[in-house]
N, C-alpha and C positions, 0 to 999 in steps of 0.2 A: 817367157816360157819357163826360164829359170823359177821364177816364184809359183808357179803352177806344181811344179812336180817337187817344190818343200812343202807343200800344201798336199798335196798327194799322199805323201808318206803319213802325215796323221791322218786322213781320212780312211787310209788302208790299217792306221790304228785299231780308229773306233770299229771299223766292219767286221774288223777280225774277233773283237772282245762279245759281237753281236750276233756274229750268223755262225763263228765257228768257236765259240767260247776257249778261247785260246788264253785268257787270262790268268791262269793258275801258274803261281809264283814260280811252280819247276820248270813247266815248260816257258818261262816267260827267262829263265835260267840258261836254258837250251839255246835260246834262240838267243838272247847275248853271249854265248859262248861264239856262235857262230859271229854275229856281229863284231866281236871282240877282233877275234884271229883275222877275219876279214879288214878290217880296220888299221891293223897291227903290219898287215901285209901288203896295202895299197901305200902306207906312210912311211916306211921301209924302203920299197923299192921304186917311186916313183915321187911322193911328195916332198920329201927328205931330200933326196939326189937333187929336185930342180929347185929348190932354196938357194941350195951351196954353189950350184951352177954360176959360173957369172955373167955379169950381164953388163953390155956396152956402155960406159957411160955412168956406172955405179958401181963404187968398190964398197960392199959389206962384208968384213971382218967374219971368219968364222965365229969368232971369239962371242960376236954382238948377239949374230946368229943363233949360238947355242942359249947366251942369257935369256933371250925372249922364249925360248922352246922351254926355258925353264922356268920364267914367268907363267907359262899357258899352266906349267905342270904344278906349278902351285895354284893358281889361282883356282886349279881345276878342285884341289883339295878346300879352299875355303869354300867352294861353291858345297862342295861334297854337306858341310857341314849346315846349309840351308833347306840341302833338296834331300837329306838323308843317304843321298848314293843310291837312286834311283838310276840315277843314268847309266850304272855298270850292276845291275839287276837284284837291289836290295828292296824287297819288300816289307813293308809295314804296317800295321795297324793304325790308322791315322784316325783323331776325332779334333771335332770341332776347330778352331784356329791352325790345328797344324796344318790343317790341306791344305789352306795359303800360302803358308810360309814354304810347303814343299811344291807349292805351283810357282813362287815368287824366284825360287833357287835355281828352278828348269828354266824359268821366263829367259832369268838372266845369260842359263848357258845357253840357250838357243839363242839367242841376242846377239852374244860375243863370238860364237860356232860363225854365225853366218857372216860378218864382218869382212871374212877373207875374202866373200865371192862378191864382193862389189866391184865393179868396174865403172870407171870414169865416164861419160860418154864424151866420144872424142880422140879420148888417150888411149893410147896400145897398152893391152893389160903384160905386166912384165914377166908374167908367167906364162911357159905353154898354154897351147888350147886342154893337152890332156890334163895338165894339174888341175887345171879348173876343173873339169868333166870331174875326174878325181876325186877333190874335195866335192863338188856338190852330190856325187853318189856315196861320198862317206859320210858328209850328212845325214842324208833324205836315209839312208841304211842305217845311222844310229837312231836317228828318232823313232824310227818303227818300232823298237820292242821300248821304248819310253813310253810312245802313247800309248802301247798297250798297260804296260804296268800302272801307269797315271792311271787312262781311266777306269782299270779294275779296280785299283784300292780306292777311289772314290768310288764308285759305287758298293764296294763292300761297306764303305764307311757310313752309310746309308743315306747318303745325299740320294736327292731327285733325280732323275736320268738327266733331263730338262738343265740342272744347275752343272751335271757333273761335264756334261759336253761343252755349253759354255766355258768352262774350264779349259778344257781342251779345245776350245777354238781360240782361248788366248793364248794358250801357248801354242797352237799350230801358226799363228803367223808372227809371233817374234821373228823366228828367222826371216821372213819377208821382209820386215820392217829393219833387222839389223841388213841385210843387204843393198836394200831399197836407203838406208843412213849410210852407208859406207860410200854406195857411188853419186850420193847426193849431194853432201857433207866436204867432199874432198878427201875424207880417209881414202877409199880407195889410191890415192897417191902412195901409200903406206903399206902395200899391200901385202909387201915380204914379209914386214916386222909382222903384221899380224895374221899372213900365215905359218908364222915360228908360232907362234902362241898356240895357233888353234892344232898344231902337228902338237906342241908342246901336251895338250886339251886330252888327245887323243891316244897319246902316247899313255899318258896314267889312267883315262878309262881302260883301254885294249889292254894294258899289262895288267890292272887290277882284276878285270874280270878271269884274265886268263891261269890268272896266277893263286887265288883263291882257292881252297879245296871246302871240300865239304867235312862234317862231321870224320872224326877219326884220321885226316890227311888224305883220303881216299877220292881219286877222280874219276866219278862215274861213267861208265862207254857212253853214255849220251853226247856228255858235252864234250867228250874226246873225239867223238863222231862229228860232232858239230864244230869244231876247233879245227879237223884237219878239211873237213869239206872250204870251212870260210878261209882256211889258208892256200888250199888247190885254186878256189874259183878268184881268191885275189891276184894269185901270181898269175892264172888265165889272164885276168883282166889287164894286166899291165901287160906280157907278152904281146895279147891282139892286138891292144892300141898303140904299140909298138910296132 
């Protein structure tokens, strides 16, 4: 079921860029503002907390803890410099070889994103049920304004519809594939260290997009609208399931 609904979130991509042209860079702005704070606020007050939690049988160092969260937080900047910073709502003009290279850079972070949500079969996952729920709705919620911004700038770029959605169907199941490696592989054993990574991941998207202004330092009511909604409905989120 899990791999259904990361799969969902790009289909709800492409529909969006299709039946409600939702692809223009502002609004695609908006809409990771929202994601941002949303993001910022689930990792904060619930992903964060049950890392550090302990747990019977495993003693991990704060100290370990925060290096990995600070591993996620760089690796997330070299990734930055593959994918352009699409992931925290930076559009571009792409031709010829770069849309590889900026589909090669998402491939990877959806890849290493999903890794946290493997689970063993067999083994007790060592995280609550809510972190899981958690991370994979901060997922399946950051991909969506991704695949919209992906497959708008390919097609601005004047690719084929045809080629550009093939695009986006490789990267719609990275994450499948890196979760489907995680609880197949054994990583899932590992599963704190690499959800410090991907809290690490998501900590430098959510603060980057939140923390940017536009032209002259000035923060438009849009994404301040947007910023305190995805900051209400995260703290919602974590109260109910509480």
């Amino acid at each position: 079921m899990d791999y259904l609904i990361l799969l969902s979130s790009i289909a709800l991509g492409a529909a969006t860029v299709f039946w409600l042209h939702l692809s223009d860079p502002r609004r695609v702005k908006v809409l990771n503002a929202f994601t941002g704070a949303y993001l910022l606020s689930l990792v904060m007050l619930h992903l964060l907390p049950d890392l550090y939690a302990p747990e019977p049988g495993l003693v991990l160092k704060p100290l370990v803890i925060g290096a990995f969260i600070l591993l996620g937080f760089f690796l997330q900047i070299a990734m930055d410099s593959i994918s352009m910073g699409i992931e925290h709502g930076h559009a571009h003009e792409i031709h010829g070889r770069m849309a590889f290279g900026i589909l090669g850079g998402l491939c990877i972070h959806a890849f290493v994103e999903a890794l946290a949500l493997g689970k063993t079969p067999g083994i007790p996952s060592p995280h609550d049920s809510a972190a899981h729920h958690f991370l994979l709705v901060s997922v399946v919620v950051h991909n969506y304004p991704i695949s919209i911004a992906l497959l708008g700038m390919l097609l601005q770029s004047g690719m084929k519809k045809s080629s550009a959605l093939a695009c986006l169907g490789l990267f719609a199941i990275m994450a499948p594939i890196g979760m489907f490696t995680s609880s197949y592989t054994g990583l899932a054993v590992y599963s704190r260290y690499l959800m410090a990574i991907v809290i690490g991941i998501f900590m430098h998207i959510s603060t980057t997009i939140l923390f940017e202004s536009e032209d002259h330092h000035r923060f438009p009511v849009g994404k301040m609208v947007a910023v305190v909604v995805g900051l209400l409905l995260g703290i919602a989120s974590v109260v109910f399931e509480s």
